[in-house]
ChimeraX commands (.cxc) that place a marker at each C-alpha (Angstrom):
marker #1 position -14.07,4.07,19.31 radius 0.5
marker #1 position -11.00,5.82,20.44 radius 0.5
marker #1 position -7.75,5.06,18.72 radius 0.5
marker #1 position -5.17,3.02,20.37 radius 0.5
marker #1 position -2.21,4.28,18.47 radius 0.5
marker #1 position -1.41,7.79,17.76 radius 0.5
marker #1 position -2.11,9.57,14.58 radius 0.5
marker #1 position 0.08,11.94,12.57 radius 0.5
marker #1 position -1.17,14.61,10.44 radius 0.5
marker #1 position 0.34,15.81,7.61 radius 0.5
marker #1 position -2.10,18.57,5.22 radius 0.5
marker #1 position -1.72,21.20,2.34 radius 0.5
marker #1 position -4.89,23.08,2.71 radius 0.5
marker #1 position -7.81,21.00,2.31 radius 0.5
marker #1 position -5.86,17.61,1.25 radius 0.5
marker #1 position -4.70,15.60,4.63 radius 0.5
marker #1 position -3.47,12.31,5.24 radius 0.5
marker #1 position -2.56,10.42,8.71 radius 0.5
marker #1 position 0.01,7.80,9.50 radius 0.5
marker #1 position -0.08,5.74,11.94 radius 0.5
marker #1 position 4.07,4.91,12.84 radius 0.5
marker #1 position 2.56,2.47,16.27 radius 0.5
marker #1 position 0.74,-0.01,13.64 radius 0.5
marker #1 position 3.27,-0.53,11.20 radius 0.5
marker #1 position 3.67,2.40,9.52 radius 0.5
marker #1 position 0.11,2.22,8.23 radius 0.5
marker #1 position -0.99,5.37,6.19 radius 0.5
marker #1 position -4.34,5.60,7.56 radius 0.5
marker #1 position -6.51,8.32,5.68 radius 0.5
marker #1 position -6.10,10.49,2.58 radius 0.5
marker #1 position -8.75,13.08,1.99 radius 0.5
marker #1 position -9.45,15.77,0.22 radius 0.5
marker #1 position -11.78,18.75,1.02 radius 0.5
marker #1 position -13.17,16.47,3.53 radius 0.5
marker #1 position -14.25,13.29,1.03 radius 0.5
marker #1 position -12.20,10.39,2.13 radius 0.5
marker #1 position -10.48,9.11,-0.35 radius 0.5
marker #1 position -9.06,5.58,1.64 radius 0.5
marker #1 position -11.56,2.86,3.45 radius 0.5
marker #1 position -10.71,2.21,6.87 radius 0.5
marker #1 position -12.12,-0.60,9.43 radius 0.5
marker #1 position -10.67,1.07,12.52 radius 0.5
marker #1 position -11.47,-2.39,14.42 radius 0.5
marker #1 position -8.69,-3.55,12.89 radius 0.5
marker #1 position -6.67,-0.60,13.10 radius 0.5
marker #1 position -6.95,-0.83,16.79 radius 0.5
marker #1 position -6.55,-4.82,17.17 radius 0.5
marker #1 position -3.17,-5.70,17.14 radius 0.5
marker #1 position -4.53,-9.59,16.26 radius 0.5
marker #1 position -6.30,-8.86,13.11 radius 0.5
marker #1 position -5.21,-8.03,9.75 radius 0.5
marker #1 position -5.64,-4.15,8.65 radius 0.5
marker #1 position -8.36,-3.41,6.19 radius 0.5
marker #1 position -7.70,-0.35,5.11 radius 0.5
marker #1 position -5.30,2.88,4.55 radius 0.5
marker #1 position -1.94,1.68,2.86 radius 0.5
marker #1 position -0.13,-1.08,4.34 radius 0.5
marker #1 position 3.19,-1.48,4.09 radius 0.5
marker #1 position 4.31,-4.69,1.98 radius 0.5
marker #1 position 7.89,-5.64,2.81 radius 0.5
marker #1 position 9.98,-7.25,2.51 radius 0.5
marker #1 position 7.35,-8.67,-0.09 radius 0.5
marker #1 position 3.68,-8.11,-1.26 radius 0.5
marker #1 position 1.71,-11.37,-1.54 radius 0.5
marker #1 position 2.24,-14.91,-0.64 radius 0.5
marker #1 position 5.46,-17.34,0.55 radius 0.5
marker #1 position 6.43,-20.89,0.31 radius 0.5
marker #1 position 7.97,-21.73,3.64 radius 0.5
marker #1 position 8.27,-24.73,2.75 radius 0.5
marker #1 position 10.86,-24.63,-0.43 radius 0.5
marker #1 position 12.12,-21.11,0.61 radius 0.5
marker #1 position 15.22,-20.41,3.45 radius 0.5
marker #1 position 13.27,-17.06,5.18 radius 0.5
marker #1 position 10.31,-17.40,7.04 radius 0.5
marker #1 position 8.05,-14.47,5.78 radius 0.5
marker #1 position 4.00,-14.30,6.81 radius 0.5
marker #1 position 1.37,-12.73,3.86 radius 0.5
marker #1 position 2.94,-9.43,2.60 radius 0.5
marker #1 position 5.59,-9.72,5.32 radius 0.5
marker #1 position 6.51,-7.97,8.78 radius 0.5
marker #1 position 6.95,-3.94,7.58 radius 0.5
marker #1 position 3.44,-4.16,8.91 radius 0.5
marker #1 position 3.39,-5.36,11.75 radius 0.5
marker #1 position 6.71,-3.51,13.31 radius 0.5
marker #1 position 6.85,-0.06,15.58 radius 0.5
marker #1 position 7.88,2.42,13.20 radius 0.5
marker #1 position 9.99,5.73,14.40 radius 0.5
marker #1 position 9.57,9.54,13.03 radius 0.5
marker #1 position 13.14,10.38,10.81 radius 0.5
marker #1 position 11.39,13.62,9.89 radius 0.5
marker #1 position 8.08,15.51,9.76 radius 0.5
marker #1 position 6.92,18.70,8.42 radius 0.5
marker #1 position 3.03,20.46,7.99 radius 0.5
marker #1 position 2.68,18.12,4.70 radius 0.5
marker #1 position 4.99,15.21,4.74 radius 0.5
marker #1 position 6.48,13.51,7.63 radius 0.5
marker #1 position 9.15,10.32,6.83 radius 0.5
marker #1 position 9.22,7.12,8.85 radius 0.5
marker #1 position 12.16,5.07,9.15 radius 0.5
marker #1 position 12.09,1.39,10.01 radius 0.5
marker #1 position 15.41,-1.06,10.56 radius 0.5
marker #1 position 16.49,-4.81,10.43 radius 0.5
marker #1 position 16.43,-6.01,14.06 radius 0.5
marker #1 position 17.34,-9.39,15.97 radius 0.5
marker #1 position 13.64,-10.12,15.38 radius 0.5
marker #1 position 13.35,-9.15,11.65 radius 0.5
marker #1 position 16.70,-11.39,10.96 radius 0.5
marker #1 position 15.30,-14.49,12.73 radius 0.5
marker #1 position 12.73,-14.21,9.51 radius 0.5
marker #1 position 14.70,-12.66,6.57 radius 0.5
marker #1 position 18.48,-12.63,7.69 radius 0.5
marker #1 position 19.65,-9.07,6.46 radius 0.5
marker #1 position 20.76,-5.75,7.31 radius 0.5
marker #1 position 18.52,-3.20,5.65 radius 0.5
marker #1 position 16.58,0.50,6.58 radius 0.5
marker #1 position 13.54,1.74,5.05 radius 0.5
marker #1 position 12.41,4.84,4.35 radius 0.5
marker #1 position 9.11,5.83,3.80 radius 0.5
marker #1 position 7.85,9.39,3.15 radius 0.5
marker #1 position 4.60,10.81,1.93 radius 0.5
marker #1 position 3.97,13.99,0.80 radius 0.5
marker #1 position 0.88,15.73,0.71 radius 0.5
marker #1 position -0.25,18.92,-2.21 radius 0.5
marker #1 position -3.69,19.97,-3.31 radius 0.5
marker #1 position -5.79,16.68,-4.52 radius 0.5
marker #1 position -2.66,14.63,-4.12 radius 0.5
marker #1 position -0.52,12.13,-2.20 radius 0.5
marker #1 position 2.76,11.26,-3.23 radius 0.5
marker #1 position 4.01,7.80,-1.21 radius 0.5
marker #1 position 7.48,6.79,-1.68 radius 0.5
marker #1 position 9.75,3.62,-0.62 radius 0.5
marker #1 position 13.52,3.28,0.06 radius 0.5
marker #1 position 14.94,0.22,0.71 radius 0.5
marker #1 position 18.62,0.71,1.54 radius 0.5
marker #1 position 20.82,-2.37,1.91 radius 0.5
marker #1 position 23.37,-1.98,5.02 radius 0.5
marker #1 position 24.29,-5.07,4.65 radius 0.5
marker #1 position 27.49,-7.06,3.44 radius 0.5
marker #1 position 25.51,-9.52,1.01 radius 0.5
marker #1 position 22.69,-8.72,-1.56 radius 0.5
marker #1 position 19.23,-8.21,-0.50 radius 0.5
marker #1 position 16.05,-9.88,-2.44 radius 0.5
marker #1 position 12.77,-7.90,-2.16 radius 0.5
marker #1 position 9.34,-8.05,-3.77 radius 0.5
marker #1 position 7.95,-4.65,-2.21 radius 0.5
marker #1 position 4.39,-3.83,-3.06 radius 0.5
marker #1 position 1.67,-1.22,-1.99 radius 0.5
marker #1 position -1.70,-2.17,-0.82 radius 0.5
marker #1 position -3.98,0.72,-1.01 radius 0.5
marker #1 position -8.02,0.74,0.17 radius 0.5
marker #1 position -10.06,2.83,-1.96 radius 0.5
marker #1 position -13.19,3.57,-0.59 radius 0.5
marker #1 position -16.51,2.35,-2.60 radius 0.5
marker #1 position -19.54,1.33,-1.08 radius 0.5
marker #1 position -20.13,-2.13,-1.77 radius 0.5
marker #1 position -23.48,-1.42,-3.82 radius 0.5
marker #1 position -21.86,0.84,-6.32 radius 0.5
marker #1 position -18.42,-1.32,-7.20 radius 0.5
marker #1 position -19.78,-2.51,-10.47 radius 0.5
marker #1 position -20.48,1.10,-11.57 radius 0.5
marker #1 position -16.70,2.04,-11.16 radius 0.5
marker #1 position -15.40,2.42,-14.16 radius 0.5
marker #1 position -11.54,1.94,-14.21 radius 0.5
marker #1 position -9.37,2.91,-17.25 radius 0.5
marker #1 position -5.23,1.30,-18.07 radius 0.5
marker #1 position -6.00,-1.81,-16.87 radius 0.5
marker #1 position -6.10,-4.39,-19.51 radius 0.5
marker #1 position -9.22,-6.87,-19.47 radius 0.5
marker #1 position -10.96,-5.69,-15.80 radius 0.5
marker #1 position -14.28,-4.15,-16.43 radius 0.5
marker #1 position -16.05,-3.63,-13.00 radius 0.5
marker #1 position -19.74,-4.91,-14.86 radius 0.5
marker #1 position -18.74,-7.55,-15.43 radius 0.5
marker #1 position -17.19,-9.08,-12.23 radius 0.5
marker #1 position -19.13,-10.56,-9.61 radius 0.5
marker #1 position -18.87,-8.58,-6.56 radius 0.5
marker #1 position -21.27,-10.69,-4.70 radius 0.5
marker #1 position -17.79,-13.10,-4.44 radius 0.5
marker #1 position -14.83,-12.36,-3.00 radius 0.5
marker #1 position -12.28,-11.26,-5.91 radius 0.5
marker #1 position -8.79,-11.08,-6.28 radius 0.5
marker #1 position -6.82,-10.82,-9.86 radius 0.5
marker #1 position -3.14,-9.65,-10.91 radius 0.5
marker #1 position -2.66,-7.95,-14.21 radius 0.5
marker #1 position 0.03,-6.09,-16.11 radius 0.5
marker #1 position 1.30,-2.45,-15.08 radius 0.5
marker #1 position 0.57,-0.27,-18.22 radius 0.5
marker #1 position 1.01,3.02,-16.29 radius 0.5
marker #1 position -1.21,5.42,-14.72 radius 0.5
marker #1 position -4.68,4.01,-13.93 radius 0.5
marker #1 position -8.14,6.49,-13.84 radius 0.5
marker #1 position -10.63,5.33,-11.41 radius 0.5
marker #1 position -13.90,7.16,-11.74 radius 0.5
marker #1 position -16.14,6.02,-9.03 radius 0.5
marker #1 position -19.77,7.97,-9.10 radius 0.5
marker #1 position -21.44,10.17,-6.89 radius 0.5
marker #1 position -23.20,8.20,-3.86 radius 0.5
marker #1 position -25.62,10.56,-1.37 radius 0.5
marker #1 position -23.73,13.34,-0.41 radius 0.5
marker #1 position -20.30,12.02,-1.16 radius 0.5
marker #1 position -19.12,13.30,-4.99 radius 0.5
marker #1 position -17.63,11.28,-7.48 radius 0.5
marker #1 position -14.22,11.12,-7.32 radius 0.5
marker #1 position -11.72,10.37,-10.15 radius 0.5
marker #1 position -8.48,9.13,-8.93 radius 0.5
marker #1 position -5.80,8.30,-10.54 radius 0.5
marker #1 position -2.89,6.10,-9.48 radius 0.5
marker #1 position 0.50,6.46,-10.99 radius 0.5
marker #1 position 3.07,4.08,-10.84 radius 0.5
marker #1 position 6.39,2.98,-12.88 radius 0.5
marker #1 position 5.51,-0.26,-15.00 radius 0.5
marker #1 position 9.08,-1.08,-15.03 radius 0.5
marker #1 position 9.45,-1.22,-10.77 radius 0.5
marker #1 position 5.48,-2.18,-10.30 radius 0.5
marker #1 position 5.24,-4.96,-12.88 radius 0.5
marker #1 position 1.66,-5.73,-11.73 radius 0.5
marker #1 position -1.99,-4.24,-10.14 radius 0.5
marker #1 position -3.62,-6.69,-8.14 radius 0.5
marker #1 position -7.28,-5.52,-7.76 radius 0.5
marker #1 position -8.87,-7.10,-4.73 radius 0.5
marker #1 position -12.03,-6.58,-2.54 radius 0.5
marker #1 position -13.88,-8.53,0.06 radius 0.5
marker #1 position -17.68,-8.98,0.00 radius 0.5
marker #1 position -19.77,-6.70,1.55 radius 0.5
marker #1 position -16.62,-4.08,1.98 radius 0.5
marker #1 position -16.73,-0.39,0.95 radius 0.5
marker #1 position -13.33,-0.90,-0.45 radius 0.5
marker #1 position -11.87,-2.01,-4.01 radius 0.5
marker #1 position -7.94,-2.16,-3.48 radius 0.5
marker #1 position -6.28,-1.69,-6.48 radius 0.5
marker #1 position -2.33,-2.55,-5.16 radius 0.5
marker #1 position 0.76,-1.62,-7.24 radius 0.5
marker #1 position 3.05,-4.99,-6.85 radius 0.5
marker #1 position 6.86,-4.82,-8.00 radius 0.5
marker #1 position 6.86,-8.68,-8.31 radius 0.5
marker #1 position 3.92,-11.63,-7.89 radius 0.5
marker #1 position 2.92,-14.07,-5.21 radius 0.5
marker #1 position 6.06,-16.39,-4.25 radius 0.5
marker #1 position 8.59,-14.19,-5.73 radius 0.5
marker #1 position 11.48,-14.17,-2.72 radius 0.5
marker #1 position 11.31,-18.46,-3.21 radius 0.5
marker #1 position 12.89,-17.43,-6.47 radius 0.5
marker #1 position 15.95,-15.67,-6.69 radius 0.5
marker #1 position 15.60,-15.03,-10.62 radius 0.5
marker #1 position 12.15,-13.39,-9.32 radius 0.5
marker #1 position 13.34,-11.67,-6.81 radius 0.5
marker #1 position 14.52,-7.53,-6.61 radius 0.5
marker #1 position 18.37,-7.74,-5.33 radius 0.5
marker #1 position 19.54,-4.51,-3.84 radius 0.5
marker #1 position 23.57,-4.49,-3.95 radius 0.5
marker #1 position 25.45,-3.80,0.02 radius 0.5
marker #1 position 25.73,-0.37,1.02 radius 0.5
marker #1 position 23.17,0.72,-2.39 radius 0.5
marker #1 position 19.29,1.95,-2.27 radius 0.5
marker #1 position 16.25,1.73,-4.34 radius 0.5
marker #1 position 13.29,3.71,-4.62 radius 0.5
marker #1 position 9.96,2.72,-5.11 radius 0.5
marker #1 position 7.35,5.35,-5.41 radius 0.5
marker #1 position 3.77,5.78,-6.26 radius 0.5
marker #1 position 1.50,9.03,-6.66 radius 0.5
marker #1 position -2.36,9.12,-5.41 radius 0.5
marker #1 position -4.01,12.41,-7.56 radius 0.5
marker #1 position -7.82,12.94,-6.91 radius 0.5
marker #1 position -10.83,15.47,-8.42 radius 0.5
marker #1 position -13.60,15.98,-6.80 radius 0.5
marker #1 position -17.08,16.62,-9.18 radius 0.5
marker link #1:1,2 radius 0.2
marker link #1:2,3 radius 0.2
marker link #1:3,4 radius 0.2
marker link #1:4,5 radius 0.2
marker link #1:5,6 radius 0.2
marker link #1:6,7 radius 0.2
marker link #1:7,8 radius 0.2
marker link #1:8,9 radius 0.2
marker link #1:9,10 radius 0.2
marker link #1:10,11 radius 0.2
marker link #1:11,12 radius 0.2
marker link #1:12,13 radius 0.2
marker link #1:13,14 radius 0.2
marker link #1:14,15 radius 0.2
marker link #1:15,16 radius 0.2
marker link #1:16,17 radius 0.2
marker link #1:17,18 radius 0.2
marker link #1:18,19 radius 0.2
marker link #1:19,20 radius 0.2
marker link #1:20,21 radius 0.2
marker link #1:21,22 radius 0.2
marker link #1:22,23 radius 0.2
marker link #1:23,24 radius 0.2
marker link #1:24,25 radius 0.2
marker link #1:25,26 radius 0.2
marker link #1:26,27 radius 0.2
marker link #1:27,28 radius 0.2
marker link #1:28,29 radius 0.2
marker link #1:29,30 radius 0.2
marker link #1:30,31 radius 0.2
marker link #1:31,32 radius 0.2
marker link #1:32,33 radius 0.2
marker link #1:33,34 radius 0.2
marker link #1:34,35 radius 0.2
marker link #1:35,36 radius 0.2
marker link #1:36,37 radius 0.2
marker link #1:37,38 radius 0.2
marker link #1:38,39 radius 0.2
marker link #1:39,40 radius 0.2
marker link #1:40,41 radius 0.2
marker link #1:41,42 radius 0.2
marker link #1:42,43 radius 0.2
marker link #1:43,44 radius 0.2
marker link #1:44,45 radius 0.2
marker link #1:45,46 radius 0.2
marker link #1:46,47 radius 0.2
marker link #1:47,48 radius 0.2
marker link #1:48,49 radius 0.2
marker link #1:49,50 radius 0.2
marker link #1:50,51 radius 0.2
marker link #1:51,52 radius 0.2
marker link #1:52,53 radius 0.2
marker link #1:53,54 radius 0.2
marker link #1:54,55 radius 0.2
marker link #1:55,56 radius 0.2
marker link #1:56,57 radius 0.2
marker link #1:57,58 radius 0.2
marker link #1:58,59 radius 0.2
marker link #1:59,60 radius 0.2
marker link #1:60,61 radius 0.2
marker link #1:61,62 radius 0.2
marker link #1:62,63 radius 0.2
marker link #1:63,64 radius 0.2
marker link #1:64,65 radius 0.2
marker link #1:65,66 radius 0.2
marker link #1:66,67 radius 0.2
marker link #1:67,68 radius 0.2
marker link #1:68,69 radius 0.2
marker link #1:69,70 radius 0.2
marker link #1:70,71 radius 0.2
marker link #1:71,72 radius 0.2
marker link #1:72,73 radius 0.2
marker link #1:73,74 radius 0.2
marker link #1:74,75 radius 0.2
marker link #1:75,76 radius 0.2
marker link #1:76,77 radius 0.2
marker link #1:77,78 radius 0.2
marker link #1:78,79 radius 0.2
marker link #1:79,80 radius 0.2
marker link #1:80,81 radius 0.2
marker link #1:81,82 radius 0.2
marker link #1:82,83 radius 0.2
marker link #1:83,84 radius 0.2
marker link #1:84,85 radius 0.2
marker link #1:85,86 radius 0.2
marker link #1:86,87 radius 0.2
marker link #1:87,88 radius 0.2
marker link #1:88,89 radius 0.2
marker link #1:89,90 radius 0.2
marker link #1:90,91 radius 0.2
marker link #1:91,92 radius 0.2
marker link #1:92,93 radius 0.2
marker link #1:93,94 radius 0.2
marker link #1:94,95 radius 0.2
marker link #1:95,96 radius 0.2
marker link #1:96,97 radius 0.2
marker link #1:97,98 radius 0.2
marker link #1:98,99 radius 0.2
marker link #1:99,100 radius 0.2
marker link #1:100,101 radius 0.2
marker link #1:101,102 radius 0.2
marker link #1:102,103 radius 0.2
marker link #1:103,104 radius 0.2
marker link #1:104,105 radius 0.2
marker link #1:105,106 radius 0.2
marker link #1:106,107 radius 0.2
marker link #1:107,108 radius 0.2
marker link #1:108,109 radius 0.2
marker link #1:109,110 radius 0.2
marker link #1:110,111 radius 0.2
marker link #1:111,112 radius 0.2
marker link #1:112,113 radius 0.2
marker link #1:113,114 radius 0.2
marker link #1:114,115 radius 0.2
marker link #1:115,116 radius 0.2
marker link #1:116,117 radius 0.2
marker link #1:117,118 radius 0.2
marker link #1:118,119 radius 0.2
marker link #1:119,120 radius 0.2
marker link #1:120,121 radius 0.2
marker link #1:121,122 radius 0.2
marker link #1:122,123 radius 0.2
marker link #1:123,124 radius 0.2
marker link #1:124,125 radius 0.2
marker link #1:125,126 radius 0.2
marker link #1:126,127 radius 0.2
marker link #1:127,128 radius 0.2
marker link #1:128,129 radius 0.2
marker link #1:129,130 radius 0.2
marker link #1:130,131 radius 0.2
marker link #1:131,132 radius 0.2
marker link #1:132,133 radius 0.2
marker link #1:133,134 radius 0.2
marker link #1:134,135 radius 0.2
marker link #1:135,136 radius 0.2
marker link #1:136,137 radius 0.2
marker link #1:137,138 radius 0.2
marker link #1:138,139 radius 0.2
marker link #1:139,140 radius 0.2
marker link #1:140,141 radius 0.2
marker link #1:141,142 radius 0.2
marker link #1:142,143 radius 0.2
marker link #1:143,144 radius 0.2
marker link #1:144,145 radius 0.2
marker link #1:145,146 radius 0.2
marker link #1:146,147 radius 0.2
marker link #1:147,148 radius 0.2
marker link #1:148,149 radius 0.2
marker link #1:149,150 radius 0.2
marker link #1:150,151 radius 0.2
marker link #1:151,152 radius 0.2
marker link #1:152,153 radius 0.2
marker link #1:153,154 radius 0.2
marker link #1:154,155 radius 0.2
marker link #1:155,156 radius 0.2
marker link #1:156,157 radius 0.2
marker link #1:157,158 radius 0.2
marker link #1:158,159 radius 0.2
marker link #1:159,160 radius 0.2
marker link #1:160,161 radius 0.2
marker link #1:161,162 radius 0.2
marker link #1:162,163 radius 0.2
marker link #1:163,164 radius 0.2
marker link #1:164,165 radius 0.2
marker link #1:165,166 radius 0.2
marker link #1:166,167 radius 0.2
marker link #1:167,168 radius 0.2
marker link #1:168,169 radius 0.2
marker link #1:169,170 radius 0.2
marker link #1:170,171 radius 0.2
marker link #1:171,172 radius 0.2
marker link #1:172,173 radius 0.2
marker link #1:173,174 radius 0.2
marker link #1:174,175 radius 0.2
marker link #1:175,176 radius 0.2
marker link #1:176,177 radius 0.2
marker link #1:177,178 radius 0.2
marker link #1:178,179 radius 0.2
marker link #1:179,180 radius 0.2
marker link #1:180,181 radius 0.2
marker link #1:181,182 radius 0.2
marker link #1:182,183 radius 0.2
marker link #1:183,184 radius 0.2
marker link #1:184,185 radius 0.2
marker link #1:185,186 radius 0.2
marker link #1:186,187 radius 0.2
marker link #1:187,188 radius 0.2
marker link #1:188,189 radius 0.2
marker link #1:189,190 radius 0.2
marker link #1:190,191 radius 0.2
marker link #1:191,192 radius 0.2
marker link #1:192,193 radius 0.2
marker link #1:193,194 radius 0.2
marker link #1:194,195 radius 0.2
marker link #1:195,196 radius 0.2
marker link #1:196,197 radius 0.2
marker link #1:197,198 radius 0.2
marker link #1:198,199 radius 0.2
marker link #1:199,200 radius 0.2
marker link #1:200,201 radius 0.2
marker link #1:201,202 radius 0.2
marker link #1:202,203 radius 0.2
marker link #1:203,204 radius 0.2
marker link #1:204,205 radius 0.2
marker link #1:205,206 radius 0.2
marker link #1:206,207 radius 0.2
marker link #1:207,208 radius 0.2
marker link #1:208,209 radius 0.2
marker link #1:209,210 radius 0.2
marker link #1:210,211 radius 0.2
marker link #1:211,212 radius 0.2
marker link #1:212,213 radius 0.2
marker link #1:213,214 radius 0.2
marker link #1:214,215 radius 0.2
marker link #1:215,216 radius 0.2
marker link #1:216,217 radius 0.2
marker link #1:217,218 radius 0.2
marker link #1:218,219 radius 0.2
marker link #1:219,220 radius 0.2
marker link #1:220,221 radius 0.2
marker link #1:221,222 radius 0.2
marker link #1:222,223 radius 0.2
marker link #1:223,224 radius 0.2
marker link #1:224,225 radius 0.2
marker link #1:225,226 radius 0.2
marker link #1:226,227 radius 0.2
marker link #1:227,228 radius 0.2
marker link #1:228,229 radius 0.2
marker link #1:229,230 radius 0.2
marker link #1:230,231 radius 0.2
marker link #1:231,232 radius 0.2
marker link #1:232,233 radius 0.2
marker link #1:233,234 radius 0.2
marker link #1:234,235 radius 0.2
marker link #1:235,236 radius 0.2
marker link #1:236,237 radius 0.2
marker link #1:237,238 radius 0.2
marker link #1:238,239 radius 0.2
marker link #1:239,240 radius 0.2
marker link #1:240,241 radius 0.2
marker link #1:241,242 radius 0.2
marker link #1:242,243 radius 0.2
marker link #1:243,244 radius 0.2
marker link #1:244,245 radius 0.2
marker link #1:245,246 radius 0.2
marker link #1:246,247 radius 0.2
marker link #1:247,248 radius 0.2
marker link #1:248,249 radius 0.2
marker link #1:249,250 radius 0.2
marker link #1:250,251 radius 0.2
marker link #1:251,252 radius 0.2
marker link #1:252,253 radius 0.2
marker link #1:253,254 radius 0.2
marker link #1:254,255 radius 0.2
marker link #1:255,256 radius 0.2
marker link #1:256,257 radius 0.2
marker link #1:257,258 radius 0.2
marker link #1:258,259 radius 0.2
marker link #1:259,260 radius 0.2
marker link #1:260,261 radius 0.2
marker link #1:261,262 radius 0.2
marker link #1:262,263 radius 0.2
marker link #1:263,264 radius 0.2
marker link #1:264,265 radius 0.2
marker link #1:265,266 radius 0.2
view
C-alpha cells in the first residue's frame, strides 16, 4: 500500500525513526539496525476515518477519556493534537521538530491560545521524544498530556514479555485472549524484555519517564494485535473535568514533557 502522507526521516547510523507531520504529528517507526521497534497498521495510518494503531500518537490537550457532559470544552478520546496538520519548525539528519498552534478550530473545542513543540531525537539504540506546551495565552491553560506508544509483540508471545518497574503487571498472568487496558503508578524507568521470535531478536527496551510529570503507565493491547502499548500519562482518564486534576500552564510560560525510548538488540 502506498502511503498517503509523507514521511520524514530522521537516523544516526543504524537507529531511524519517521514522522508523519500530515497525520497529526504521528511518529510512525523507530528501528534499530533494521528490527522495528514500534507496531504499525498502516490502514489506519492512511485512513483519515479510523483511529491510528500504531507509532506514537500525540495526546493533547489530554491522554484518555472526557466528560462532555459536566465539563465546559468539548475534547474527543486523547484529544485533537492527533488529528491536526502539523508544520516542520526544524529538521536535521537525526531530529527534526514539529510545531503545532491553537486555531479558530482548536478554540471552538478547548478555548486557548497555546503552541506545541514536539522534537525527537534520534542516537544509537535510542529515541528521545519531547513535548512543549507553551501558553500564548492571557489566562491559564489546563492540560493532561500523555504519550501513547505501540510496541511491537506478536500477539502469540505477549505473555512471555517480561516487564520490570511496574508494580503488580506480570504479562503470565493476564489474559491476552481479552482485550486489556490498566493504569498503574509511574515508578521510573520501565525494562521490557520481549524474546526472540523467528528471525526477529529479542529486544530489551526500556522506557524512561519522570514519575513526577507522568504520574501513570497505562498498558493496553487489543486482541489479536502485535502490539502491547505501554503509554506514559501525566494525569488519568477525566482529568481536564477537574481543575484540581488538571496541569495549568501560567500565560506567556512553557512546560516540558519528555520521554526517552533506549533499545538492545540480543
Amino acid at each position: 500500500m502506498q502511503d498517503r502522507f509523507k514521511k520524514f526521516l530522521i537516523a544516526s547510523g543504524d537507529t531511524k525513526a519517521e514522522i508523519v507531520p500530515g497525520r497529526g504529528g504521528l511518529l510512525a517507526s523507530f528501528s534499530v539496525k533494521g528490527t522495528s521497534i514500534l507496531y504499525l497498521d498502516s490502514e489506519t495510518l492512511n485512513n483519515k476515518e479510523k483511529s491510528i494503531r500504531g507509532g506514537i500518537p500525540v495526546l493533547f490537550p489530554q491522554a484518555g477519556l472526557y466528560n462532555l457532559e459536566s465539563g465546559p470544552y468539548h475534547l474527543k478520546h486523547h484529544g485533537f493534537a492527533k488529528l491536526k496538520q502539523w508544520n516542520i519548525v526544524e529538521k536535521t539528519q537525526d531530529s527534526i521538530v514539529l510545531g503545532l498552534s491553537s486555531d479558530e478550530e482548536t478554540k471552538n473545542d478547548y478555548p486557548f491560545d497555546f503552541n506545541l513543540k514536539l522534537k525527537a531525537k534520534v542516537s544509537q539504540g535510542r529515541l528521545d521524544y519531547t513535548m512543549i506546551v507553551e501558553n500564548t495565552g492571557k489566562e491559564s491553560l489546563p492540560t493532561a498530556y500523555g504519550t501513547h506508544p505501540y510496541f511491537e509483540v506478536p500477539d502469540s508471545e505477549k505473555s512471555k514479555v517480561i516487564v520490570e518497574n511496574i508494580k503488580n503487571f506480570d504479562s503470565q498472568k493476564v489474559d491476552w485472549t481479552k482485550d486489556y487496558g490498566v493504569k498503574f503508578p509511574n515508578q521510573g524507568k520501565i525494562k521490557i524484555l520481549i524474546p526472540k521470535n523467528g528471525q526477529t531478536p529479542a529486544k530489551e527496551i526500556s522506557i524512561d519517564s519522570d514519575p513526577k510529570l507522568f504520574q501513570l503507565i497505562y498498558v493496553w493491547h487489543e486482541v489479536g494485535k502485535n502490539f502491547i502499548c505501554i503509554e506514559p500519562w501525566t494525569r488519568n482518564d477525566y482529568a481536564l473535568n477537574d481543575p484540581n486534576k488538571s496541569i495549568w500552564i501560567m500565560p506567556g510560560e512553557n512546560m516540558e514533557f519528555s520521554i526517552s525510548i533506549s533499545v538492545k538488540l540480543f
